[in-house]
C-alpha positions as CSV (number, residue, x, y, z in Angstrom):
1,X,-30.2,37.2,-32.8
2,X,-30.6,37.8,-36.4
3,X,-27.0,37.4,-37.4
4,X,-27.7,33.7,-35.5
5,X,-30.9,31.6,-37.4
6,X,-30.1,29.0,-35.1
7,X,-31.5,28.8,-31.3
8,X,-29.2,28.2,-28.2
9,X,-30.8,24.8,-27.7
10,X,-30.3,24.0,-31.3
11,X,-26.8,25.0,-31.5
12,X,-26.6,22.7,-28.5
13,X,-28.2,20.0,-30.0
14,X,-26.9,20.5,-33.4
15,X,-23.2,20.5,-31.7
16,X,-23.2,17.4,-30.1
17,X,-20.7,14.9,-29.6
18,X,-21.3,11.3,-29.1
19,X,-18.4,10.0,-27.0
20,X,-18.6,7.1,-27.6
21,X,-18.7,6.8,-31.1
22,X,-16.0,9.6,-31.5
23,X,-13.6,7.3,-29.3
24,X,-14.3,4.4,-31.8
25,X,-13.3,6.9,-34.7
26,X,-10.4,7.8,-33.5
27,X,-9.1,4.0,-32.6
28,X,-10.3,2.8,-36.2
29,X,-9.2,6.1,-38.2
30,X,-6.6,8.5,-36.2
31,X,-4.7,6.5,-33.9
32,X,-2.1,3.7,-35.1
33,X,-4.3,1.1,-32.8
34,X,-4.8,-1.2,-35.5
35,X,-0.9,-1.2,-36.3
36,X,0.0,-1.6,-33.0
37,X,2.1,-5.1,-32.8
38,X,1.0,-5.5,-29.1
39,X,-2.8,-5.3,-30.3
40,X,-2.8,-9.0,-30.0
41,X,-2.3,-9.6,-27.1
42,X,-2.1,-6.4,-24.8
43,X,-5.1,-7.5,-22.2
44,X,-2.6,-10.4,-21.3
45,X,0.5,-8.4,-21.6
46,X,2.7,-5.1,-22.6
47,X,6.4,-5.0,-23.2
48,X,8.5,-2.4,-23.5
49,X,12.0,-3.3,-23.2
50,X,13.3,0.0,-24.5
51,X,12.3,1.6,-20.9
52,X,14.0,-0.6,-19.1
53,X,16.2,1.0,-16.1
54,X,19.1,-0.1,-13.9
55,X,16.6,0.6,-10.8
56,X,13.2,-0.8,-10.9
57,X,10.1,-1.3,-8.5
58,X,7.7,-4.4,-9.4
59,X,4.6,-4.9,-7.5
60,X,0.9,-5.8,-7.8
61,X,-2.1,-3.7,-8.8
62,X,-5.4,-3.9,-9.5
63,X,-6.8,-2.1,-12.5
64,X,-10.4,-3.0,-13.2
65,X,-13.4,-5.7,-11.7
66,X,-10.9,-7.0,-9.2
67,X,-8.3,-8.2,-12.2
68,X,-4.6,-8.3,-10.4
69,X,-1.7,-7.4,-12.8
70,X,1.9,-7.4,-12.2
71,X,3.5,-4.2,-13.0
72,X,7.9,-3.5,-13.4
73,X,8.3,0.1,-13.8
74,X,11.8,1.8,-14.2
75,X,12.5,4.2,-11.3
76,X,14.4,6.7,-12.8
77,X,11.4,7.4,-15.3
78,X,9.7,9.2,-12.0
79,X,6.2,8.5,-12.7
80,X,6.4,10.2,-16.6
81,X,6.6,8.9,-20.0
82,X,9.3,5.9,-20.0
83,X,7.8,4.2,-16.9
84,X,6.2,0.8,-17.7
85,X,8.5,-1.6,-18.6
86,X,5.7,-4.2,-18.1
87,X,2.1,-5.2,-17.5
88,X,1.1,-8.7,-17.2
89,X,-1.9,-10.3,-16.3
90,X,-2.3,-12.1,-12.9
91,X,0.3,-12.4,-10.3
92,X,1.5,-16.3,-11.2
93,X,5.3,-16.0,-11.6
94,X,6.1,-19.1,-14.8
95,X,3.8,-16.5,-16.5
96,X,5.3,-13.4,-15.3
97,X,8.6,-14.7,-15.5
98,X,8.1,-15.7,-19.2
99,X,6.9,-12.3,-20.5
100,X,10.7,-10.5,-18.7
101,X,12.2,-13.2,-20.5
102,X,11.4,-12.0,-24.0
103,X,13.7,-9.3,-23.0
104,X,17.2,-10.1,-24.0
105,X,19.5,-11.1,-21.3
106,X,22.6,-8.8,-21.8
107,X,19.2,-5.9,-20.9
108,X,18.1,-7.5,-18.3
109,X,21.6,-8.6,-16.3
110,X,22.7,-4.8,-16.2
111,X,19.8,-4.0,-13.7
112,X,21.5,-2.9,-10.4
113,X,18.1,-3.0,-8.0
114,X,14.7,-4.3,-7.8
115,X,12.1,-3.0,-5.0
116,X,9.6,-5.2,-4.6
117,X,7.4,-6.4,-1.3
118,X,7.4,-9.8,0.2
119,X,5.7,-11.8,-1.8
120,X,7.3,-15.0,-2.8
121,X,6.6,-15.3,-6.4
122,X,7.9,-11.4,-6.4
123,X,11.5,-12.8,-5.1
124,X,11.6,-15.6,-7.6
125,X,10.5,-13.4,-10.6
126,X,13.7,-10.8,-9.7
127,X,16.0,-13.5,-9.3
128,X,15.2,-15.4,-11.9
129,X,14.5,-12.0,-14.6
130,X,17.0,-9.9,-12.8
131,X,19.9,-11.8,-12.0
132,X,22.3,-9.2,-10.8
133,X,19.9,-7.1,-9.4
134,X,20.1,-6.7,-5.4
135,X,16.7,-6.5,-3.9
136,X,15.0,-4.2,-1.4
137,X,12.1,-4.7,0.3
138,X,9.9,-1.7,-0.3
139,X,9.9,0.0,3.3
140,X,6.2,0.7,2.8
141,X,5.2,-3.1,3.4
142,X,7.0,-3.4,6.0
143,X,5.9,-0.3,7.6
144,X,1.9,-1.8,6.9
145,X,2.4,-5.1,8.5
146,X,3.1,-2.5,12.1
147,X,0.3,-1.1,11.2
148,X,-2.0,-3.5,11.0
149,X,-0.7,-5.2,13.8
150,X,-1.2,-2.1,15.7
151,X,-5.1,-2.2,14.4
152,X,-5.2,-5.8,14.9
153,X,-5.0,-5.0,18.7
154,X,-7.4,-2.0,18.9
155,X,-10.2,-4.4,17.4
156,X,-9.6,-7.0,20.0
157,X,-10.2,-4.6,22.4
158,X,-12.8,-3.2,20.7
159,X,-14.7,-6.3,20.6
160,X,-14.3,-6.9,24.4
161,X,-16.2,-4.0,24.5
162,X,-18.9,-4.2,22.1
163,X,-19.5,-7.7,24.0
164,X,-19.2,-6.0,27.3
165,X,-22.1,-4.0,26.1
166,X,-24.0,-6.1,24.9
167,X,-24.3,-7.8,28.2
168,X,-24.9,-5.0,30.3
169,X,-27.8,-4.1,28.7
170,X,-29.4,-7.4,28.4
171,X,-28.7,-7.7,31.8
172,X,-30.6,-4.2,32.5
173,X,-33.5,-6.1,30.0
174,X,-33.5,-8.5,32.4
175,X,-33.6,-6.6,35.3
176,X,-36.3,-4.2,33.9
177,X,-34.0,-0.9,34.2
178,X,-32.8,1.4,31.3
179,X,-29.3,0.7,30.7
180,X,-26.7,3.8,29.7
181,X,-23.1,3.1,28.5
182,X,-20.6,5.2,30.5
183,X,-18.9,7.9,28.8
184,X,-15.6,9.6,29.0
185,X,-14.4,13.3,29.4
186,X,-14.6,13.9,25.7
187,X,-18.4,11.8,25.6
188,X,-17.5,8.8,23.6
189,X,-18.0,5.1,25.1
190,X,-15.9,2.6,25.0
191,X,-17.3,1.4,22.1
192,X,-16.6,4.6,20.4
193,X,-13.4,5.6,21.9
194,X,-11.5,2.4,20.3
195,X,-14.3,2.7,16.9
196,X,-13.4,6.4,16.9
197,X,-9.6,6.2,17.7
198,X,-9.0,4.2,14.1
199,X,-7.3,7.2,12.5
200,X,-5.4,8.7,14.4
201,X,-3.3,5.6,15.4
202,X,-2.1,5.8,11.7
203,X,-0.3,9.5,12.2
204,X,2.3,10.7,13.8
205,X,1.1,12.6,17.0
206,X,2.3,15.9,16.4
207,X,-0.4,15.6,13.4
208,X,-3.6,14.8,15.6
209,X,-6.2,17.6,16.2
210,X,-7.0,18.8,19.6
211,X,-10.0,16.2,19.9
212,X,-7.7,13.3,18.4
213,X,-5.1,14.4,21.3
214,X,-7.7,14.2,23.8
215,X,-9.4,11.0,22.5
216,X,-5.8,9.5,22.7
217,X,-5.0,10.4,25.8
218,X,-7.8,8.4,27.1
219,X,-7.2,5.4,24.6
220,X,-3.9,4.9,26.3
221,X,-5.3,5.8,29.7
222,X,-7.5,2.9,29.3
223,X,-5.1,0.7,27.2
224,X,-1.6,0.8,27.9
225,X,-0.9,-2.1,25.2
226,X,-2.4,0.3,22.4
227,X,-0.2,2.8,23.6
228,X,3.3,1.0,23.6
229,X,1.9,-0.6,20.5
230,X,1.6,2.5,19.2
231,X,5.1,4.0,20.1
232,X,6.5,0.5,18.6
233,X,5.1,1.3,14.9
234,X,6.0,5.0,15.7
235,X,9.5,4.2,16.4
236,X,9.6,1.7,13.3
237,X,8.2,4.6,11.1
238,X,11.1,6.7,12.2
239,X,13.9,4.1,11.5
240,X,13.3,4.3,7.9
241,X,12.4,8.4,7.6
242,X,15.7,9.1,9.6
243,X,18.3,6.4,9.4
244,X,20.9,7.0,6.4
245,X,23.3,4.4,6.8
246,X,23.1,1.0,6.6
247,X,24.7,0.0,9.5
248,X,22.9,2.5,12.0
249,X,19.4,0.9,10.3
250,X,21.1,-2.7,11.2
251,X,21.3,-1.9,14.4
252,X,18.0,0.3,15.2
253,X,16.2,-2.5,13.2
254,X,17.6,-5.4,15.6
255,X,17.1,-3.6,18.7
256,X,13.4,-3.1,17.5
257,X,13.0,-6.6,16.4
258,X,14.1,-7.3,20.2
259,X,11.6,-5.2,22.1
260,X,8.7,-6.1,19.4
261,X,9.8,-10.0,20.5
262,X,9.6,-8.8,24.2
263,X,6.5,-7.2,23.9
264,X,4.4,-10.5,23.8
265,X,1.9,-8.9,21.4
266,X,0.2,-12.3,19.4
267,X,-0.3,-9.8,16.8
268,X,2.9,-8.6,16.0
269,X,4.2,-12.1,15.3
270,X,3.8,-11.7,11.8
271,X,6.4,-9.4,12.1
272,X,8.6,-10.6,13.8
273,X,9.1,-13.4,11.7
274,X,8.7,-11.3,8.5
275,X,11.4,-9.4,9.6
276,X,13.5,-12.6,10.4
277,X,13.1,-13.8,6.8
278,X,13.4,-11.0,4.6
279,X,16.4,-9.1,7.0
280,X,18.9,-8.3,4.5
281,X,16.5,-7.4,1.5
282,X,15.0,-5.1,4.1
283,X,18.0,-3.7,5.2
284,X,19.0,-2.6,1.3
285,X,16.4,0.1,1.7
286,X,19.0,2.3,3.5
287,X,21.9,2.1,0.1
288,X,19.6,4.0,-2.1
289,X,16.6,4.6,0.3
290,X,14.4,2.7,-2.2
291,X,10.8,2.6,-2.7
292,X,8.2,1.1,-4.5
293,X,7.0,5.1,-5.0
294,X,8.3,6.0,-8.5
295,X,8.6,9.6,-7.2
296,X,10.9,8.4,-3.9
């Protein structure tokens, strides 16, 4: 250690790095922050026409302390450098709309297709920005309003039963006996079969586990709306992952508009009627198979 005066703890202490401080020197003397001309006003809003793409996806985020921002990113850039074409603050579409506009029009009119979801202010900010742009529904959305139908249903039931419980064993209070909830073949109650069944309503079934395939097996036992439910938002899944042309996905979409209409499910209302306004931007997914996924 002779060759070394200095200690292992000194070195370590004599080597540190403040973080914070070397961040703050590079913004003020290595970076070109200070020269930036968006520096002004970049926590309302960042431009960069020069990425802008025939094919685009605009949707919502939020980045920090619950803050939303709008976000158009070109498609082609697939997630790499040349993606954001925008980020503005809030969701409000006058402002959004006046930030796209500082891109010239001539840019902005050769832009084929827009994914978006379906938000209102989302359609009126492509049709006013984007004027020749055809818009398509981001299959994604649509696929999440199924799902949370499908949910939507499981905790109905699953309330029935937490308030089935709850009587039974104030009733066994009352009665002065010990009260058990009944279990099934796999030991979960009632309770805990639709508590416990949450996750694997969201896969496919080929992907459950053994204990998911038995704990399903009883769900629908017990509940034969979760189950056709279930093959509904299934089925719905498979219309976008399979279907290639547009008018085999016009007619698997309308025959599954019909039996979701027949099913009588309150909870897939939302659908229905989603589906009934926004038909023909959802039916563009299947020209390009668009998605709000940069990598799709």
């Amino acid at each position: 250690m002779d060759n070394y005066p200095l200690s292992s703890k000194s070195l370590e202490k004599h080597y540190y790095i403040d973080g914070v401080q070397l961040g703050q020197q590079y913004k003020d003397h290595l970076s070109d922050y200070h020269q930036w001309d968006q520096r002004d006003h970049a926590e309302e809003w960042m431009l960069f026409p020069d990425n802008l793409g025939e094919y685009l996806s605009i949707d919502e985020t939020s980045l920090s302390n619950g803050e939303l921002y709008t976000i158009l990113t070109n498609k082609a850039a697939k997630g790499r450098k040349g993606i954001l074409v925008a980020m503005i603050k809030g969701t409000k579409a006058e402002n959004i709309i006046a930030v796209l506009h500082k891109i010239p029009e001539r840019k902005r009119k050769k832009v084929k297709e827009v994914t978006l979801d379906m938000a209102g202010s989302m359609n009126l900010i492509t049709s006013r920005c984007f004027p020749k742009a055809s818009k398509v529904i981001d299959r994604f959305h649509v696929q999440k309003l199924a799902y949370d139908a499908l949910q939507e249903l499981r905790i109905d039931y699953r309330w029935d039963a937490i308030n089935e419980e709850t009587n039974a064993i104030e009733n066994a209070r009352l009665n002065k006996e010990k009260y058990t909830a009944p279990t099934f073949s796999n030991g979960d109650t009632k309770k805990q079969l639709l508590a416990r069944s949450r996750y694997l309503l969201f896969k496919s079934a080929e992907k459950w586990s053994p204990s998911q395939k038995q704990r399903a097996k009883i769900l629908f036992a017990q509940y034969p709306d979760i189950h056709k439910a279930f093959n509904l938002t299934h089925a719905l899944r498979l219309i976008f992952s399979k279907t290639k042309a547009k008018e085999v996905g016009y007619t698997k979409l309308a025959h599954w508009y019909n039996q979701i209409t027949e099913s009588g499910f309150k909870a897939f209302n939302t659908i229905s009627a989603t589906i009934y306004s926004h038909y023909q931007d959802i039916l563009n997914f299947f020209d390009n198979r668009s998605a709000n996924l940069s990598s799709k």
